[in-house]
N, C-alpha and C positions, 0 to 999 in steps of 0.2 A: 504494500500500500504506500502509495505516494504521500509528499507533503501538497496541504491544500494552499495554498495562498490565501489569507483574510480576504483579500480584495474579491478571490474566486467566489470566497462563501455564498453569498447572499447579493442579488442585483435589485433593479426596484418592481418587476415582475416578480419577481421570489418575493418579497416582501407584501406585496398585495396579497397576493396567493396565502402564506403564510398570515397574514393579518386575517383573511378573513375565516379559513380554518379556524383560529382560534378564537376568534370572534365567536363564528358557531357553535364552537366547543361551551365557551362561556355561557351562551343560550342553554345549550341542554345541561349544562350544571345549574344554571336558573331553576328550571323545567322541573327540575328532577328533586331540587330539593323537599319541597313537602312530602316527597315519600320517606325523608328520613327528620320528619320531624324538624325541621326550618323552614323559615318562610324565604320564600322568593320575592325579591326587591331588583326591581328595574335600575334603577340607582347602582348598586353593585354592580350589573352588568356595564354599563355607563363606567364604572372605575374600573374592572376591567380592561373594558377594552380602552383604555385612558395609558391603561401599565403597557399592553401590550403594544401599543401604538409607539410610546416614550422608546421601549425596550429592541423592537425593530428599527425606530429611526437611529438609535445610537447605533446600531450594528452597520445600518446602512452606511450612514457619515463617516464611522469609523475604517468600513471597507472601501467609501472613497477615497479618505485621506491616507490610505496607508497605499491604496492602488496607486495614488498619482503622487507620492512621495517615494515610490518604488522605482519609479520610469525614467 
């Protein structure tokens, strides 16, 4: 197995993509809570996908800046 380059990791289609999987994901952990006894809160979903958003754009920025400080 090869080394990845950071820059390779993650482009801004991979990031969409990736955003909105877990976007979905957070929905059905919404969804899903009252079967275990918590309430589901629209707002949580909204901070969610607030983290995930924050947490892909740093990966993005960061694989730009590391791509175009590499070249």
């Amino acid at each position: 197995m090869g080394f990845v380059a950071p820059r390779d990791l993650l482009d801004g289609r991979a990031g969409l993509v990736l955003g909105a999987a877990l976007a979905a994901w957070a929905v059905v952990d919404e969804i899903t809570q009252p079967l275990f006894a918590r309430a589901a809160e629209p707002l949580d979903w909204v901070c969610d996908c607030l983290g995930l958003a924050a947490g892909i754009g740093i990966v993005l920025v960061s694989s730009w800046a590391l791509g175009r400080g590499s070249r």
